[in-house]
N, C-alpha and C positions, 0 to 999 in steps of 0.2 A: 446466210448463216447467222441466225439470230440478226436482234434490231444494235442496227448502228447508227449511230449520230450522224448526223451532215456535218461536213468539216465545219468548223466556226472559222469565219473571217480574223482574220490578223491584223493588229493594226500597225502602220508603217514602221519598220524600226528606224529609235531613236537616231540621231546622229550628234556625235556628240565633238567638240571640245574640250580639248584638253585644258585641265587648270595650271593652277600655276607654276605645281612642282614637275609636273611633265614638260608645260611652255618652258620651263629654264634650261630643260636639257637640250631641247630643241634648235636646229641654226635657225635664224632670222637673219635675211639677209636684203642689202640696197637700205634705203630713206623708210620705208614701208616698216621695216622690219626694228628701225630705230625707230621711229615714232611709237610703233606697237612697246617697245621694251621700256621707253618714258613714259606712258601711260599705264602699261601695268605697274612698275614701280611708284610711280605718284597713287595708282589706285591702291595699292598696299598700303605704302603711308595712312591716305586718308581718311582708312574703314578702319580704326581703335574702335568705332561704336557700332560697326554693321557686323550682321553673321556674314551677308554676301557682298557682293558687287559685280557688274561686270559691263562692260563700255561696249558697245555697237554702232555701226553706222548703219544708213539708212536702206542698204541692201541685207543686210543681217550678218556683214564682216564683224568677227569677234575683235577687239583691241585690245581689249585686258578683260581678264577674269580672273575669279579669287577662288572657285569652284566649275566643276564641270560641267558645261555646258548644251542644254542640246537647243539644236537647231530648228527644229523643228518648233520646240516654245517658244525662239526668238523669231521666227516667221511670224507667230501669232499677234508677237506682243509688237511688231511693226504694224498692225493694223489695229491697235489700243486706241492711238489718236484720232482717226480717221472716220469715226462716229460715238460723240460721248453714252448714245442711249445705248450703243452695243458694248462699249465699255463697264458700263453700271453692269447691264441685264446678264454680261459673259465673265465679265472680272479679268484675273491675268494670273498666270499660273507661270514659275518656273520653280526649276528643281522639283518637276512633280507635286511642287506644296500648290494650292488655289487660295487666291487672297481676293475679298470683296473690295470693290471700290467704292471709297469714297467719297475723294473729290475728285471732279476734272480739269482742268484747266487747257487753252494751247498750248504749253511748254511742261506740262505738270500732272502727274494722275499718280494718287495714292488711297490705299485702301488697309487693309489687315486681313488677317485670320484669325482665330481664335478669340480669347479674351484679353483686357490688357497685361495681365501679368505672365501667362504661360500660355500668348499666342505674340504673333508677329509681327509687324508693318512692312509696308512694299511704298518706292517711291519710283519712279520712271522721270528722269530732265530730260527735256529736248531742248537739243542747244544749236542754234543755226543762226544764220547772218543774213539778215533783208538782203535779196537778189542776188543769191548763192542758192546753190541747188543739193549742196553737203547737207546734210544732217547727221550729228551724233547721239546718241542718247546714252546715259547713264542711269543704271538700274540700281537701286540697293536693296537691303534687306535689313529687319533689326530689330531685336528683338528687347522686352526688361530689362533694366530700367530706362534704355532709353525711348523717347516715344514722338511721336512725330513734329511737335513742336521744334525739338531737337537736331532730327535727322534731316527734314528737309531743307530746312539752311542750307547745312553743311553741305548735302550735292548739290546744291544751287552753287554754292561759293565753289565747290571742286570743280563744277562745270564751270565754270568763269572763267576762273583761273585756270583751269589746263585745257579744257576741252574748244573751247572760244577761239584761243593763237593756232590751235589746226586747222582754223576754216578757213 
């Protein structure tokens, strides 16, 4: 009956993470669940300068978030480190926004989008302990006036200080 289209392929739905005003209604419970509620709180604190943030371990377990999350971006951004010429060539997308890389570093990759005033910066910490098998990472986002001279410190220093004594 008349021409009909081929179904179009779907692409996997999102999975998402809840942010912060959802994680507070939420029980958390045992060591797990108090470690999660200290670092989303320290990460509160120490984003005055970022739009986002959110902490990960090295399976893609969320630990704090300031926004919601989907999982699927964070599966990606687990293999950002894992080859810098796929990092440059693919960049790192969450929240649906795409930011270029670029620089990389082992413990380090940061990039932008847009231009410096009305686009944004992306920073990725990895933070792990010689001959520990843990890994955490910390994500931020952020936008004018602050700029990456700024921001990346600062998750360097939050990753020190809080993310470091979990491993």
């Amino acid at each position: 009956l008349g021409n009909t289209a081929p179904p179009t392929p779907t692409a996997p739905a999102a999975q998402r993470v809840v942010g912060t005003s959802e994680r507070e209604t939420q029980e958390m419970e045992g060591e797990a669940g108090a470690v999660n509620r200290q670092v989303q709180q320290q990460l509160e604190a120490a984003r005055k300068e970022w739009t986002r943030g959110v902490v990960y371990d090295g399976k893609g377990k969320i630990l704090a978030t300031t926004f919601d999350v989907d999982l699927n971006e964070v599966e990606e951004l687990l293999k950002a480190f894992n080859n810098n010429d796929d990092a440059f060539r693919y960049g790192l997308t969450i929240a649906g926004d795409h930011y270029d890389v670029h620089r990389f570093y082992e413990t380090l990759i940061y990039g932008r989008r847009g231009d410096s005033e009305s686009g944004e910066g992306i920073c990725i910490c990895k933070t792990h302990k010689e001959g520990k098998d843990n890994i955490l990472y910390t994500l931020i986002t952020y936008g004018f006036p602050t700029l990456s001279p700024r921001a990346i410190p600062q998750v360097q220093a939050f990753a020190k200080e809080h993310l470091e004594p979990l491993l």
